[in-house]
SEVO-708968 format. One record per residue: y, z, x of N, C-alpha, C, O in turn; residue in three letters; residue number from 1. Coordinates in Angstrom, 3 decimals. Example, Ala and Ser with C-alpha at 12.3 -4.5 7.8 and 13.67 -1.06 7.14 Angstrom:
+----------+----------+----------+----------+----------+----------+----------+----------+----------+----------+----------+----------+------+-----+
|  n_north |     n_up |   n_east | ca_north |    ca_up |  ca_east |  c_north |     c_up |   c_east |  o_north |     o_up |   o_east | type | seq |
+----------+----------+----------+----------+----------+----------+----------+----------+----------+----------+----------+----------+------+-----+
|   -5.690 |    7.800 |   13.190 |   -4.500 |    7.800 |   12.300 |   -3.300 |    7.800 |   13.200 |   -3.319 |    8.465 |   14.236 |  ALA |   1 |
|   -2.250 |    7.080 |   12.850 |   -1.060 |    7.140 |   13.670 |    0.030 |    7.870 |   12.900 |    1.138 |    8.039 |   13.409 |  SER |   2 |
+----------+----------+----------+----------+----------+----------+----------+----------+----------+----------+----------+----------+------+-----+
This chain:
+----------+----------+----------+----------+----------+----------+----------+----------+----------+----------+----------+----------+------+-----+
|  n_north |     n_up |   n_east | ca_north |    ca_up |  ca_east |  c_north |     c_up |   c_east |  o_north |     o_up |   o_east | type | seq |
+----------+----------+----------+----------+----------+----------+----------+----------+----------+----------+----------+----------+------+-----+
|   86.048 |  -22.741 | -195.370 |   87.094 |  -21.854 | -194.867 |   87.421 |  -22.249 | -193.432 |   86.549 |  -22.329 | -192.567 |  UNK |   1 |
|   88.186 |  -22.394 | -193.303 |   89.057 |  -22.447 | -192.183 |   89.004 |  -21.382 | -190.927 |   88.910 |  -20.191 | -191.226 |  UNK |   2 |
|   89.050 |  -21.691 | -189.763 |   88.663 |  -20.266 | -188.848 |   89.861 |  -20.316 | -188.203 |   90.481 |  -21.313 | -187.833 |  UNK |   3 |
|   90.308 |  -18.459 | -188.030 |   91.566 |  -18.635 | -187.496 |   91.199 |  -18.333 | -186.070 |   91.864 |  -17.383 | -185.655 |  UNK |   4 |
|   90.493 |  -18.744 | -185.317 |   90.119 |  -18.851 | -183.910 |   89.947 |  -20.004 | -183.327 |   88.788 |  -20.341 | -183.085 |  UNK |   5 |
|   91.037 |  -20.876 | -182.964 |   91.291 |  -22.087 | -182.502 |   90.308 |  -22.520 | -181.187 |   89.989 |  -23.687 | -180.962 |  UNK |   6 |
|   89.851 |  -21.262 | -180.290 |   88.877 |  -21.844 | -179.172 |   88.052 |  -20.769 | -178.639 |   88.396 |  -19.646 | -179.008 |  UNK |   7 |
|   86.937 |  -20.846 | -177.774 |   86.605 |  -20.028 | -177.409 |   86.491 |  -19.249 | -176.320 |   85.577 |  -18.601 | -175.811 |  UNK |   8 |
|   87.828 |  -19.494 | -176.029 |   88.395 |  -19.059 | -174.432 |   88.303 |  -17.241 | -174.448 |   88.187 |  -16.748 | -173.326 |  UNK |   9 |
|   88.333 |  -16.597 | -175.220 |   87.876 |  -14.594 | -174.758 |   86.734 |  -14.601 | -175.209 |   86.465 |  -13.650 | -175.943 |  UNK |  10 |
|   85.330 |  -15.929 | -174.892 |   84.215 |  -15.476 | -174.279 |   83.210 |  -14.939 | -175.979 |   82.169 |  -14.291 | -175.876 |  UNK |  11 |
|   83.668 |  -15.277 | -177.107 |   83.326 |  -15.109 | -178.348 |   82.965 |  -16.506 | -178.810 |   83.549 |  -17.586 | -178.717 |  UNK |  12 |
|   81.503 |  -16.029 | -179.481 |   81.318 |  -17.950 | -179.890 |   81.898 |  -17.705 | -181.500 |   82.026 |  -16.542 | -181.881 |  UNK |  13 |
|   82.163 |  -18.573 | -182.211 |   82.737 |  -18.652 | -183.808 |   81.985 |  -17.300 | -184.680 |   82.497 |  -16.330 | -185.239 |  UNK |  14 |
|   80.451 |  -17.755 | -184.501 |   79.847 |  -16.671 | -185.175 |   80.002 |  -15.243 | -185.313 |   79.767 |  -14.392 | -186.170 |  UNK |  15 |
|   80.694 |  -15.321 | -183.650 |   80.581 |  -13.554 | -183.060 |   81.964 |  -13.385 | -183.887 |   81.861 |  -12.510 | -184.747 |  UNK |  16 |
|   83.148 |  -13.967 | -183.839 |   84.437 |  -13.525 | -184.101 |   84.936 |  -13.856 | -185.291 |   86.077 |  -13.731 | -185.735 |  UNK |  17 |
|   83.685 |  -14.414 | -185.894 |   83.601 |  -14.115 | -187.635 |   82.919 |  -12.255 | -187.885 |   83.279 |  -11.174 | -188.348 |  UNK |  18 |
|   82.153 |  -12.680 | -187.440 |   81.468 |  -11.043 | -187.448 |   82.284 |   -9.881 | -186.949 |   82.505 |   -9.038 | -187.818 |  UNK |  19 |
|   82.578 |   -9.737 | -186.253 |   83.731 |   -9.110 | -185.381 |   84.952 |   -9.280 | -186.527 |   85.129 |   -8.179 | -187.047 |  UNK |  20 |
|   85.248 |   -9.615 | -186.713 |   86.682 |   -9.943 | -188.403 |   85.917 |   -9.264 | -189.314 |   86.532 |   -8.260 | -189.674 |  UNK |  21 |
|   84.800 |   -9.368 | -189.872 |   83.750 |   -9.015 | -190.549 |   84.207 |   -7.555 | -190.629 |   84.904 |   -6.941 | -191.437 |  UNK |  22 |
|   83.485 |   -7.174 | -189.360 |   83.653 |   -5.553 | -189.141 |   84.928 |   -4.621 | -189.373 |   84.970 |   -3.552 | -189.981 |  UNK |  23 |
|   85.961 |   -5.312 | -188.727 |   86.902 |   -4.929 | -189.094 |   87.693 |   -4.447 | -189.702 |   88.599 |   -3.632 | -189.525 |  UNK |  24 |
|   87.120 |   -5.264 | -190.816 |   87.708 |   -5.648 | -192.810 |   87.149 |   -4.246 | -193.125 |   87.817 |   -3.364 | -193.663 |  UNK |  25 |
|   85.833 |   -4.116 | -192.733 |   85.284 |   -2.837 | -193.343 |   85.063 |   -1.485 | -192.721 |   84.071 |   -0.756 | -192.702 |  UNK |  26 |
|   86.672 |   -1.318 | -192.051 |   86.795 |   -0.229 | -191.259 |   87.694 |    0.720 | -192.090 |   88.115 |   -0.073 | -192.932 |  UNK |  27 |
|   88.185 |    1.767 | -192.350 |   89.099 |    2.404 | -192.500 |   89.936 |    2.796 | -192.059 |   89.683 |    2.798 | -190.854 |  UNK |  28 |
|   91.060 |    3.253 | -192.242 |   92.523 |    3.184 | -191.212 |   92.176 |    4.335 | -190.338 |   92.809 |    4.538 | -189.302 |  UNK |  29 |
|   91.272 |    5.034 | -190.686 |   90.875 |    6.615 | -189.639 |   90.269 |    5.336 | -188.510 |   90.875 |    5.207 | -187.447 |  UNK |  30 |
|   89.636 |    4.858 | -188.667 |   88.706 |    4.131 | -188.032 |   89.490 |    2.863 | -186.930 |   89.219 |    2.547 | -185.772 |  UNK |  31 |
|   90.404 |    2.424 | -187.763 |   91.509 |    1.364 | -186.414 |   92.406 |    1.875 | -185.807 |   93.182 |    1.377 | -184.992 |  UNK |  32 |
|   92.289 |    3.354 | -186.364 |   93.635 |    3.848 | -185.465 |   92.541 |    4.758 | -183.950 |   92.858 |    4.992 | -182.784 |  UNK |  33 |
|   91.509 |    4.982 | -184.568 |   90.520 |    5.677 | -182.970 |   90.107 |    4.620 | -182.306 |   89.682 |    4.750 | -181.158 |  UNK |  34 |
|   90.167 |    3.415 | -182.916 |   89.840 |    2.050 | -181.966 |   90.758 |    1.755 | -181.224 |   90.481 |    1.127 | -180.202 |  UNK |  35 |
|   92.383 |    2.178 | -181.554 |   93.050 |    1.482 | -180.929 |   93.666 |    2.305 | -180.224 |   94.337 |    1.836 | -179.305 |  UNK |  36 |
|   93.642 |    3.830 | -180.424 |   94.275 |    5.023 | -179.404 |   93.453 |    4.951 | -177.655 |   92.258 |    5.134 | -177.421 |  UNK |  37 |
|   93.913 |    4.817 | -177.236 |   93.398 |    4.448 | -175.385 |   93.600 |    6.051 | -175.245 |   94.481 |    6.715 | -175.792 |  UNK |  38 |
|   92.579 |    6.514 | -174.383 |   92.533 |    7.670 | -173.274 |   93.929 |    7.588 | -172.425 |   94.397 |    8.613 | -171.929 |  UNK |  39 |
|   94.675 |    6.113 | -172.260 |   95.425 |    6.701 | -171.269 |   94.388 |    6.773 | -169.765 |   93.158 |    6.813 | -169.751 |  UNK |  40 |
|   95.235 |    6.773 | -168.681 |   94.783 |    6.597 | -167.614 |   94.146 |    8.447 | -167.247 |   94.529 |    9.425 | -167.890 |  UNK |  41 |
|   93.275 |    8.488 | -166.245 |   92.457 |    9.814 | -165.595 |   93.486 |   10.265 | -164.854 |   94.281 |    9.555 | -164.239 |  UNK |  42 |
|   93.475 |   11.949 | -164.931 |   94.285 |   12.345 | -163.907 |   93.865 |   12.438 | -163.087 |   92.643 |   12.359 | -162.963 |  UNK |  43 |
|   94.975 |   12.734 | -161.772 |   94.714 |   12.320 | -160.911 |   93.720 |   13.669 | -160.211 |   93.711 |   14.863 | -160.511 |  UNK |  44 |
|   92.987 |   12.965 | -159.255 |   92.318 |   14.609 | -158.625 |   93.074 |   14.996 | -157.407 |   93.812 |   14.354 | -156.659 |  UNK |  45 |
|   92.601 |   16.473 | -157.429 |   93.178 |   17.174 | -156.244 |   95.053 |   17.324 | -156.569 |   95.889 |   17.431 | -155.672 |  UNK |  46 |
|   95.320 |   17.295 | -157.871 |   96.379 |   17.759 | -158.403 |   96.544 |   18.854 | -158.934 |   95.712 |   19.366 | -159.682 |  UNK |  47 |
|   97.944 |   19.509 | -158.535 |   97.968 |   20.468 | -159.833 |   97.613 |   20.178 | -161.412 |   96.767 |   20.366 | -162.287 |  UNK |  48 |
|   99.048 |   19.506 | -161.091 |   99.213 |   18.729 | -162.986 |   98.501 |   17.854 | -163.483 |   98.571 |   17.404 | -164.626 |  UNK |  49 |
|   97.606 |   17.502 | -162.444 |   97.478 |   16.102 | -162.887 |   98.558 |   14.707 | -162.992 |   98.202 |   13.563 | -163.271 |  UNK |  50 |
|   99.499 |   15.016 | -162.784 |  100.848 |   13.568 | -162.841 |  100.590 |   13.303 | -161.528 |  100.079 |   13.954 | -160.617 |  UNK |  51 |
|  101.227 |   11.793 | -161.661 |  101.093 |   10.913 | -160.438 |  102.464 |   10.098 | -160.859 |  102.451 |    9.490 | -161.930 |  UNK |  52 |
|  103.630 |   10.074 | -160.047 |  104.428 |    9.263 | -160.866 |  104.320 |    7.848 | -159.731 |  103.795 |    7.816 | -158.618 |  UNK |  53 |
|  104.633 |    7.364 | -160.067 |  103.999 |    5.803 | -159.544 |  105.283 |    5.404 | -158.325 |  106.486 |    5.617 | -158.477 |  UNK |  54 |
|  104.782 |    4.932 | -157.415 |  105.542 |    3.942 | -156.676 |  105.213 |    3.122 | -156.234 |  104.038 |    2.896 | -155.945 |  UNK |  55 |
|  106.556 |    2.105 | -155.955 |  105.968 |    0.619 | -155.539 |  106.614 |    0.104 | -154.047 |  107.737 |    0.473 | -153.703 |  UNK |  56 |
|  106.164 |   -0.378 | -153.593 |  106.167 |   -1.094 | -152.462 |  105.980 |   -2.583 | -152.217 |  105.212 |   -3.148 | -152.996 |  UNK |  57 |
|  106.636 |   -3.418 | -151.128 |  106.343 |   -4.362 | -151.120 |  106.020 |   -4.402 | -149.781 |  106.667 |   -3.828 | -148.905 |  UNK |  58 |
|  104.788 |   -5.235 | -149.561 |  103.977 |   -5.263 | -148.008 |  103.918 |   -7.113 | -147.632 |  103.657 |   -8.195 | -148.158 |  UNK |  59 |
|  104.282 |   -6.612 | -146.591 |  103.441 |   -8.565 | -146.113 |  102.172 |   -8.568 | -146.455 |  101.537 |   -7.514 | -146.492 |  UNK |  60 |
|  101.634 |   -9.731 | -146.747 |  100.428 |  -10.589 | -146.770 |   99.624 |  -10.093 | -145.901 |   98.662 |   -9.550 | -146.445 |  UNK |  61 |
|   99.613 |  -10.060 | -145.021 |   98.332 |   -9.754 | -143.771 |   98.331 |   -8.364 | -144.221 |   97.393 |   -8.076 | -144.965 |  UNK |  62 |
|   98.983 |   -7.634 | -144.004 |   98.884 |   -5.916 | -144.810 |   98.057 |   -6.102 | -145.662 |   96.878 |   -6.347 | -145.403 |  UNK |  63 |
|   98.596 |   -6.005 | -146.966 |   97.689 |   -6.174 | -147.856 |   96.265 |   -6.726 | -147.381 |   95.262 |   -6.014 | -147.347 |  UNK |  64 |
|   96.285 |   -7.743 | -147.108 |   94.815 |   -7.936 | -146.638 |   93.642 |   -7.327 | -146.050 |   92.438 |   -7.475 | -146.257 |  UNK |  65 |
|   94.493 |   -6.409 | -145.054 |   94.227 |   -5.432 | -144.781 |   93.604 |   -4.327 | -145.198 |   92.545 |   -3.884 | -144.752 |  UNK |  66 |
|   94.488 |   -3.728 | -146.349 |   93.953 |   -2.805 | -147.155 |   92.791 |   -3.664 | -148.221 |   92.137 |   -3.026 | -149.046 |  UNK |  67 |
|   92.718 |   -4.440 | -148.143 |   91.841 |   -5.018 | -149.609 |   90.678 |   -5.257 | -148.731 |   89.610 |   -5.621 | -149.224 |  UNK |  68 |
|   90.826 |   -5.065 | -147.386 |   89.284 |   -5.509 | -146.527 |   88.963 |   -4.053 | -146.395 |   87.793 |   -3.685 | -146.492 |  UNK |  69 |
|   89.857 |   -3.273 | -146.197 |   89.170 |   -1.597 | -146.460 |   88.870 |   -1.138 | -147.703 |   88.049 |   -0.232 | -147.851 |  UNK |  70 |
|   89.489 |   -1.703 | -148.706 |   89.128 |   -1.080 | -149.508 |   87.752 |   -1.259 | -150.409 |   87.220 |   -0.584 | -151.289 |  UNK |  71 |
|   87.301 |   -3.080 | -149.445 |   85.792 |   -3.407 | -149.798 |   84.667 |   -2.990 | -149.136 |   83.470 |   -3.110 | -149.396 |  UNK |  72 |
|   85.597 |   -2.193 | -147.731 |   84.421 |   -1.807 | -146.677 |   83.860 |   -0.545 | -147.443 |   82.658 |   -0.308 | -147.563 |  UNK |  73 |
|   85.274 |    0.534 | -148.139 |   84.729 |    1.718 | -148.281 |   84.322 |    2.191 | -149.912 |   84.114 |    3.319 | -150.358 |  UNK |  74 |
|   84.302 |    0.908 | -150.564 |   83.957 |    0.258 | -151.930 |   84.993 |    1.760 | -152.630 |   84.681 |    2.930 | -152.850 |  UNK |  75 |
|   86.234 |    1.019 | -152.793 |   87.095 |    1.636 | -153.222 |   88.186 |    0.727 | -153.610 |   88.146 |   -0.430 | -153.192 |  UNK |  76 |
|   89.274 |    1.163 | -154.455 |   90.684 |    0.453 | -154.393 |   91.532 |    0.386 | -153.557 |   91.732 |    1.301 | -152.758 |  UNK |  77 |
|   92.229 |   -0.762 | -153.577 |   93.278 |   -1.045 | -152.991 |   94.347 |    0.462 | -152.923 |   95.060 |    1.016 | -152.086 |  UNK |  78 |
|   93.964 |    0.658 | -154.242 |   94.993 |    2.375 | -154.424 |   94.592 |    3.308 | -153.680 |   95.253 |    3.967 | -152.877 |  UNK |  79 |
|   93.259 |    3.394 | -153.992 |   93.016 |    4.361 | -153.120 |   93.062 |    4.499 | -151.790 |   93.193 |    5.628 | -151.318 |  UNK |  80 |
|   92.951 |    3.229 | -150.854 |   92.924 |    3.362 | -149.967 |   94.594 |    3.415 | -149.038 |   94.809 |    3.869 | -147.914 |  UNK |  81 |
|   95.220 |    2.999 | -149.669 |   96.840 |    3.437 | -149.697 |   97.346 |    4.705 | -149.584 |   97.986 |    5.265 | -148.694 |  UNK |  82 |
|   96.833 |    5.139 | -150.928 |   96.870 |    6.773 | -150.817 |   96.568 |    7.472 | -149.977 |   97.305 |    8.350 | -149.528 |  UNK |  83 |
|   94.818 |    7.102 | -149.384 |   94.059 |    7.988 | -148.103 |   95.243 |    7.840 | -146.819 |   95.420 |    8.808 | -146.080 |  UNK |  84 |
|   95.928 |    6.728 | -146.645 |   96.429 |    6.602 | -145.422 |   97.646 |    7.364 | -145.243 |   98.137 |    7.923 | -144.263 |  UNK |  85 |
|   98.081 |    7.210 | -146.717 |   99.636 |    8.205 | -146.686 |   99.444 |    9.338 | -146.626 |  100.215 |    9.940 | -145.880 |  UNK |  86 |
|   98.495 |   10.074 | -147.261 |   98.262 |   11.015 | -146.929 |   97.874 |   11.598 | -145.856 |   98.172 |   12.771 | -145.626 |  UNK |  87 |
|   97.052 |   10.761 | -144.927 |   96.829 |   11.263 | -143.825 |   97.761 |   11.792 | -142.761 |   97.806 |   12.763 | -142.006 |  UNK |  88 |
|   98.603 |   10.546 | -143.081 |   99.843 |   10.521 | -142.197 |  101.498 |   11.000 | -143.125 |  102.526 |   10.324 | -143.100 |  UNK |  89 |
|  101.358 |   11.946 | -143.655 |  102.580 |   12.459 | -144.655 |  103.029 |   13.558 | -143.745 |  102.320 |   14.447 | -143.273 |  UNK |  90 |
|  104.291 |   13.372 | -143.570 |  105.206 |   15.059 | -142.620 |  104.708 |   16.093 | -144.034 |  104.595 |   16.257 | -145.249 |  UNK |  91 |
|  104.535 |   16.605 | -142.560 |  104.128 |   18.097 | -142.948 |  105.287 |   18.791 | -142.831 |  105.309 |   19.999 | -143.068 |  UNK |  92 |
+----------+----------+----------+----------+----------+----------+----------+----------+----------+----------+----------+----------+------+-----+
């Protein structure tokens, strides 16, 4: 038989992603559809609703850098540490 997994570049050796196909086969549709439903992202804290509607920005290079050196100092995200600052500094 023929393997339909041409290489092993996502870290699966042949055996595993025979087995893994394996499993699969003998799942039930209750069963691939709770595998494949995602949580969806956490709300957010310190919200009412919980919604966060997203925005984007574009920063220079050194900025960013910036935040990505805080955000390793205070072992946090890049997001988060964006957020802490806007918030700090948001008109009241």
């Amino acid at each position: 038989m023929t393997s339909p997994f041409t290489s092993e570049q996502d870290g699966l050796s042949e055996a595993e992603a025979w087995e893994l196909a394996r499993q699969v086969e003998e799942m039930g549709p209750e069963d691939v559809v709770a595998v494949l439903r995602r949580p969806g992202r956490p709300r957010l804290r310190g919200t009412e609703t919980g919604r966060s509607p997203r925005v984007t920005a574009r920063l220079p290079e050194s900025l960013l850098a910036r935040y990505r050196e805080s955000a390793l100092h205070h072992h946090t995200s890049v997001t988060e540490e964006v957020r802490r600052v806007l918030t700090e500094h948001a008109p009241r």
